[in-house]
C-alpha positions in Angstrom: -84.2 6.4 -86.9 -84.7 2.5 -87.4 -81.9 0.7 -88.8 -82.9 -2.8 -90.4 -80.8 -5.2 -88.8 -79.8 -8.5 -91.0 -79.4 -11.6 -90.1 -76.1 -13.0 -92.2 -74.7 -15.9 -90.2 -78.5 -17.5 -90.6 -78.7 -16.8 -94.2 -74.8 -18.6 -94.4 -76.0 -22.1 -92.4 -79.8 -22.0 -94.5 -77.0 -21.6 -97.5 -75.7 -25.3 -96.6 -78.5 -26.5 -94.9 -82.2 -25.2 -95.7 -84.1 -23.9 -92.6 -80.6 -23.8 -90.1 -80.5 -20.5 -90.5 -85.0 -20.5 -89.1 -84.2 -23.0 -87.1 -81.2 -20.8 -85.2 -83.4 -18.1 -85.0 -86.0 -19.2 -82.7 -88.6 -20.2 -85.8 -88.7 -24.0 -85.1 -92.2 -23.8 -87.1 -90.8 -22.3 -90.2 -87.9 -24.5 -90.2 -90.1 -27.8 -89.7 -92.3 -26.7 -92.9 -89.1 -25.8 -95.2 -88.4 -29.2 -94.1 -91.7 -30.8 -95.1 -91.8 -28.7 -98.2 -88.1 -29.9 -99.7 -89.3 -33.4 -99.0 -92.5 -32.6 -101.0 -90.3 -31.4 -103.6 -88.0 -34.2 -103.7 -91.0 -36.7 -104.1 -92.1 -34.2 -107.1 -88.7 -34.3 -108.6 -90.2 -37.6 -110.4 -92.2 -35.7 -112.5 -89.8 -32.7 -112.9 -91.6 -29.5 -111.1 -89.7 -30.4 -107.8 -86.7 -29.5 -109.4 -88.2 -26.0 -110.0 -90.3 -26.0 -106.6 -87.2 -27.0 -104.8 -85.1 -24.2 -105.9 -88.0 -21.5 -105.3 -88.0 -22.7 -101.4 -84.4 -23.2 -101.1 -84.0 -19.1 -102.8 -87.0 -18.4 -100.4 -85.5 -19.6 -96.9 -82.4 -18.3 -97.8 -83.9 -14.6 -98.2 -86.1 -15.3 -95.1 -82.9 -16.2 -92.8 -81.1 -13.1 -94.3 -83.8 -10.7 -93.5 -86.5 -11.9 -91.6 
């Protein structure tokens, strides 16, 4: 029987910090393009949709961290 392991102690430093929790796992990649897409989101946030965009990756790493 497989038991899904999750990963909370990630999920609890990508909650402070976005892409940490990647970034403690071994996915330097990942980490470097939640990075790269929060700054893209920032620059949007002059025209509103980063604000949006920002919160959709910042939901999405922190799911990621917790169970990928």
């Amino acid at each position: 029987m497989s038991e899904k392991k999750t990963h909370g102690v990630p999920a609890i430093f990508s909650f402070f910090i976005p892409g940490l929790g990647q970034l403690v796992k071994g996915q330097i990649f990942k980490a470097t393009g939640i990075w790269i897409a929060l700054v893209i989101c920032w620059f949007l946030q002059f025209i509103l949709i980063g604000y949006l965009l920002g919160f959709i990756v910042w939901a999405w790493q922190l799911y990621d961290a917790y169970n990928g």
